[in-house]
BAVEX-604880 format. One record per residue (C-alpha): residue in three letters; x, y, z. Coordinates in steps of 0.05 Angstrom, whole numbers, always signed. Each point is the difference from the previous one (the first is absolute). Example, Ala and Ser with C-alpha at 12.3 -4.5 7.8 and 13.67 -1.06 7.14 Angstrom:
2
ATOM  code       x       y       z
ATOM   ALA    +246     -90    +156
ATOM   SER     +27     +69     -13
***
This chain:
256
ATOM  code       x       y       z
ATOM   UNK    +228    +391    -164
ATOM   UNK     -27     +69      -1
ATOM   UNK      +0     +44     -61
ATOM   UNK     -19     +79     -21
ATOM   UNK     -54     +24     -22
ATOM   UNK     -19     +62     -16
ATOM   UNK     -28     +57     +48
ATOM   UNK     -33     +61     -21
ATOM   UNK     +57     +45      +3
ATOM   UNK     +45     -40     -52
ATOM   UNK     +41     -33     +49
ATOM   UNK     +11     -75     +10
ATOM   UNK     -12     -28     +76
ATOM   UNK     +14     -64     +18
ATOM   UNK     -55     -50     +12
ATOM   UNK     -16     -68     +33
ATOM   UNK     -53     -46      +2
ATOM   UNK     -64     +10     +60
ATOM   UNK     -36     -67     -11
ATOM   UNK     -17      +3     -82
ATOM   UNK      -4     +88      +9
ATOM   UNK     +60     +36     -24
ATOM   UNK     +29     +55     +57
ATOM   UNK     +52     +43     +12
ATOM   UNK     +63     -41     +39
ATOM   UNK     -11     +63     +48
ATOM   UNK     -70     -19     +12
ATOM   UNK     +17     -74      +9
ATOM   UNK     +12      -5     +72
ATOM   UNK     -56     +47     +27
ATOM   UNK     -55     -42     -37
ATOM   UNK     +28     -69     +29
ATOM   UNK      -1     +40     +71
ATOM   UNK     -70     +14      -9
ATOM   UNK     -20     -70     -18
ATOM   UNK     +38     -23     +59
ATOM   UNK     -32     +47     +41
ATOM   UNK     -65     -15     -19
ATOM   UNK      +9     -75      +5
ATOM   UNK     +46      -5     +60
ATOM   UNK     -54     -12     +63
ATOM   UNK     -25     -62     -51
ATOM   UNK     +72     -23     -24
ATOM   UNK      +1     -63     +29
ATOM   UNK     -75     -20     -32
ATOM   UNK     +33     +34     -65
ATOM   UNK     +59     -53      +0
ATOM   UNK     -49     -55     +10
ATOM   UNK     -48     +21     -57
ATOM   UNK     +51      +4     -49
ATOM   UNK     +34     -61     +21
ATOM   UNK     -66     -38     +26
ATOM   UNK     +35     -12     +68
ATOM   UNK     +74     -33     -28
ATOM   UNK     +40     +60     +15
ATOM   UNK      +3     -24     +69
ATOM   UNK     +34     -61     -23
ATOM   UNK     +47     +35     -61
ATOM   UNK     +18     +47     +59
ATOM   UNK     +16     -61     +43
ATOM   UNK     +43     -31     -52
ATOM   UNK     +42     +68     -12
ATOM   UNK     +12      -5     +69
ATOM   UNK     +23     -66      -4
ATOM   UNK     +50     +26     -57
ATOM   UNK     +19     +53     +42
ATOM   UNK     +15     -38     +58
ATOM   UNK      +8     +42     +60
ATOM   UNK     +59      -4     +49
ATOM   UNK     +12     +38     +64
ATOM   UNK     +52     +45     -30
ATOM   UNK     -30     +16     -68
ATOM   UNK     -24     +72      -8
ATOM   UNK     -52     +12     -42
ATOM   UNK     -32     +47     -43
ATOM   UNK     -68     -11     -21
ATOM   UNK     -25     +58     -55
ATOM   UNK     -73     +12     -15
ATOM   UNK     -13     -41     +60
ATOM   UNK     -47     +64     +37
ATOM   UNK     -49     -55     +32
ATOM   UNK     +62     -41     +28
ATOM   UNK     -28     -77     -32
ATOM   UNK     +71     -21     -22
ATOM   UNK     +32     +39     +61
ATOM   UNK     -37     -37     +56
ATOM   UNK      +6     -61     -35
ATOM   UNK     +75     +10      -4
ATOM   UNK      +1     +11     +75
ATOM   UNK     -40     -55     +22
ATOM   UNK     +46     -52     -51
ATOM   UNK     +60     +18     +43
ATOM   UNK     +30     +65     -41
ATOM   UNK     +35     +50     +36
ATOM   UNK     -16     +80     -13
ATOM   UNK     -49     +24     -57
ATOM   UNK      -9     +72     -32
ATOM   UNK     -69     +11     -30
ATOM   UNK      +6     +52     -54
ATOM   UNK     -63     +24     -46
ATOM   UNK     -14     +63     -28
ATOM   UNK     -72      -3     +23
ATOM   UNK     -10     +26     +75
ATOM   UNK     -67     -28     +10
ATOM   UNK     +21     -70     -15
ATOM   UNK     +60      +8     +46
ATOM   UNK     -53     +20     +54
ATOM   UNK     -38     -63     -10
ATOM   UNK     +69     -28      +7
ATOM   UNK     +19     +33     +60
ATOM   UNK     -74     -21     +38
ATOM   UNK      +6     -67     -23
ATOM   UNK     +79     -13     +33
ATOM   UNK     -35     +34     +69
ATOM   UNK     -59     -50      -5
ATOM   UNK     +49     -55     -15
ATOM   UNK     +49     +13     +53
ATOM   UNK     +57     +15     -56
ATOM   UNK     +23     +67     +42
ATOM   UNK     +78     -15      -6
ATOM   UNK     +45     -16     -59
ATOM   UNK     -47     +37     -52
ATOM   UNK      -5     +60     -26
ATOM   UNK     -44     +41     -45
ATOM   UNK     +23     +59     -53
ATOM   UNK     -37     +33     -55
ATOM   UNK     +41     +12     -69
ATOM   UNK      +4     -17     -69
ATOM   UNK     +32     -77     -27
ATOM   UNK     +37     +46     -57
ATOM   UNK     +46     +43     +53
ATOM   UNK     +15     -36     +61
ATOM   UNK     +37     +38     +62
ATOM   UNK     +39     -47     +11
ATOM   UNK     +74     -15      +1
ATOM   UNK     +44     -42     -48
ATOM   UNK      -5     -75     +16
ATOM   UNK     -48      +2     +66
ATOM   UNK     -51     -62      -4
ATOM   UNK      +9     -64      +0
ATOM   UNK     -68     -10     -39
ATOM   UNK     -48     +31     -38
ATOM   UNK     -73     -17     -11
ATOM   UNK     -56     +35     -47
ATOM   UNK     -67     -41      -7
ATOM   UNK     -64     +32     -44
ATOM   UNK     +47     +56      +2
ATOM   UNK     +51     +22     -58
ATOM   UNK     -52     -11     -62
ATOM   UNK     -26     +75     +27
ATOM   UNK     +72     +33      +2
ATOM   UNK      +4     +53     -64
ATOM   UNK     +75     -28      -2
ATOM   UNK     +10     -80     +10
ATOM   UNK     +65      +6     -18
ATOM   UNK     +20     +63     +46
ATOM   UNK     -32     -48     +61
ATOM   UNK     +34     -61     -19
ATOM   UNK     +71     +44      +1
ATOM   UNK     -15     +31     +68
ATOM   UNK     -18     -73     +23
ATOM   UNK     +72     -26     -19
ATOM   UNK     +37     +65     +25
ATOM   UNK     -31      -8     +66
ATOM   UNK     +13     -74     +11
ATOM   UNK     +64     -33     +29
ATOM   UNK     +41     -43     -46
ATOM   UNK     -33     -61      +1
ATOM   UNK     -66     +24     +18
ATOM   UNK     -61     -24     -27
ATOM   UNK     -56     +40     -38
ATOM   UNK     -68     -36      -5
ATOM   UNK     -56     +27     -46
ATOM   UNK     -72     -23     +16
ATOM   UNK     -52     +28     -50
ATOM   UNK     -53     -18     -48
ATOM   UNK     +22     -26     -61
ATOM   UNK     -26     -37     -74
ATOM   UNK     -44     -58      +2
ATOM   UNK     +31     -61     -46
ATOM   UNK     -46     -56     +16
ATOM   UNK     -54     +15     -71
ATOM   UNK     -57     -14     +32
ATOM   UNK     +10     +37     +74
ATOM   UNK     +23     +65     -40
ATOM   UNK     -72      +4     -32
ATOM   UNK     -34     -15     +73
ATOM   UNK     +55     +54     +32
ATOM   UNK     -26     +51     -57
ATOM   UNK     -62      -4     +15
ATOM   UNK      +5      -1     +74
ATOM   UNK     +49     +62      -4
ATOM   UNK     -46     +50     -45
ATOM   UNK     -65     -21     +16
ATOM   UNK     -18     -26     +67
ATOM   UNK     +60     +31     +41
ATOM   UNK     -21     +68      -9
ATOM   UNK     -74     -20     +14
ATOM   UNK     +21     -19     +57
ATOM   UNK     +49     +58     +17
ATOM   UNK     -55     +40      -2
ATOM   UNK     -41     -39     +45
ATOM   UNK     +53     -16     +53
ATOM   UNK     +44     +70      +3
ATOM   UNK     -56     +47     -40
ATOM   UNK     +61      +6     -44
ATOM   UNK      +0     -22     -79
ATOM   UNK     +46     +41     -32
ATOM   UNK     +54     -20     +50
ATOM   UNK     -11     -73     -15
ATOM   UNK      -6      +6     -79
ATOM   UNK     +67     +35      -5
ATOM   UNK     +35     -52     +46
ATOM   UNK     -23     -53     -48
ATOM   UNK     +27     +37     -57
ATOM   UNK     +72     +13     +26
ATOM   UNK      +6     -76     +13
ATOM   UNK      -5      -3     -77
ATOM   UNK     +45     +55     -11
ATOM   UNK     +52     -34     +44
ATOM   UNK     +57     -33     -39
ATOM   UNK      -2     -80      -4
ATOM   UNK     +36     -46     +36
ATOM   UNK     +63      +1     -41
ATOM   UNK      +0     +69     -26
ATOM   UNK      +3     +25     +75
ATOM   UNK     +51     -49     +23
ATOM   UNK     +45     +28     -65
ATOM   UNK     -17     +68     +40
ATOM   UNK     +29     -22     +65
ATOM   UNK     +68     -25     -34
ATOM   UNK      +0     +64     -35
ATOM   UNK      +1     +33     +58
ATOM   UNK     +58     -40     +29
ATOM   UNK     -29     -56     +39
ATOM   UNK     +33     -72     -18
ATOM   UNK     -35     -78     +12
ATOM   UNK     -63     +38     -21
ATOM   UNK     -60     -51      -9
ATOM   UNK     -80      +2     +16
ATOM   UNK     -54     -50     +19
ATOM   UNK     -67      +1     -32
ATOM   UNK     -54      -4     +63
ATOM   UNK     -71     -29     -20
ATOM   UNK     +23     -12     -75
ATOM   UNK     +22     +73      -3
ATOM   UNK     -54     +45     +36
ATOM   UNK     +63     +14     +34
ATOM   UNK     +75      -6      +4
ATOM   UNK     +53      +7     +48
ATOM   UNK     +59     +25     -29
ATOM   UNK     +78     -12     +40
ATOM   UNK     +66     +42     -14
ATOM   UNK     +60      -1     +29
ATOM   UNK     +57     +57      +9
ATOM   UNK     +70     -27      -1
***
């Protein structure tokens, strides 16, 4: 949770977390655009440095959580490349809404549903997870994967995700999460804040971007402090999965 400190003036401003650097809340979202900007042309070869290649399959198995029908709408947020919305489509799912607030990952999104033939029941918008245009109660679903731990407001997302969905609809986090297996958390550490931005900067030129996404994974909240977040904000039969002894975690909430 964010807390004042002091500016120059005398005034208190509100401030957040930017990997382990201490911002403005105001500043929040432009400096995650930037990263995102920087990094989206290499996003895919960013998921599978950071997860070594098993986001492919913790993808598949929110998927299989998910579980797509014909008449399920969908809204996928901070899905710009379209990796959870094509796989939605192709696992029998019905319409999908890919919403990110960074417009050059939506236009690797956009290029990648052209090369894959997905040119009807998608559809691309740029805006932010913390004020969706949406009305009351219009999704049946709602996916966010490697996503929310860079919103300045969790809980502000995790309200608009409920507002938006049906009753009975399903909200499905996918993100990075704590390690509880003793001896993988000391290999993960390692991994994390010494080889993965060596290798950012070899692969995307880019080493700031990579150091400050392996700091907000450990500024994210833990397994069971964020699920207490998602029944805060409403949602009931709330529950998570640890995914490769806790590199990641898919979290599952229900509206009633």
């Amino acid at each position: 949770m964010s807390e004042p400190e002091k500016l120059q003036d005398g005034e208190n401003a509100p401030t957040t977390h930017f990997g382990y650097r201490t911002v403005g809340e105001d500043e929040k979202a432009s400096l995650v655009r930037s990263v995102f900007s920087s990094v989206a042309q290499k996003y895919d070869i960013m998921n599978d440095l950071m997860s070594m290649g098993v986001h492919r399959l913790w993808k598949a198995d929110l998927i299989k959580k998910l579980n797509p029908v014909p008449e399920m709408k969908l809204l996928d947020v901070g899905g710009g490349t379209g990796d959870i919305a094509f796989r939605f489509l192709e696992n029998g799912g019905g319409e999908v809404l890919v919403y990110d607030i960074n417009p050059e990952m939506l236009a690797v999104g956009r290029d990648r549903a052209i090369d894959k033939g997905h040119l009807k029941n998608i559809e691309f918008m740029e805006g932010d997870a913390e004020k969706l245009p949406f009305d009351d109660q219009t999704f049946d679903a709602y996916t966010i994967a490697f996503c929310i731990r860079n919103v300045t407001h969790i809980e502000r997302a995790l309200s608009e995700a409920r507002r938006v969905l049906k009753p009975g609809g399903h909200f499905l986090c996918l993100e990075f999460s704590r390690v509880e297996l003793p001896v993988l958390d000391k290999i993960y550490d390692t991994y994390s804040f010494s080889v993965l931005p060596r290798i950012g900067q070899l692969v995307a030129n880019d080493r700031e971007s990579y150091e400050y996404l392996a700091q907000s994974i450990r500024k994210f909240p833990p397994q069971k402090q964020f699920a207490s977040m998602i029944e805060q904000a409403g949602f009931d039969v709330v529950s998570f999965e640890n995914l490769s002894g806790g590199i990641a975690a898919i979290h599952s909430g229900w509206r009633t």
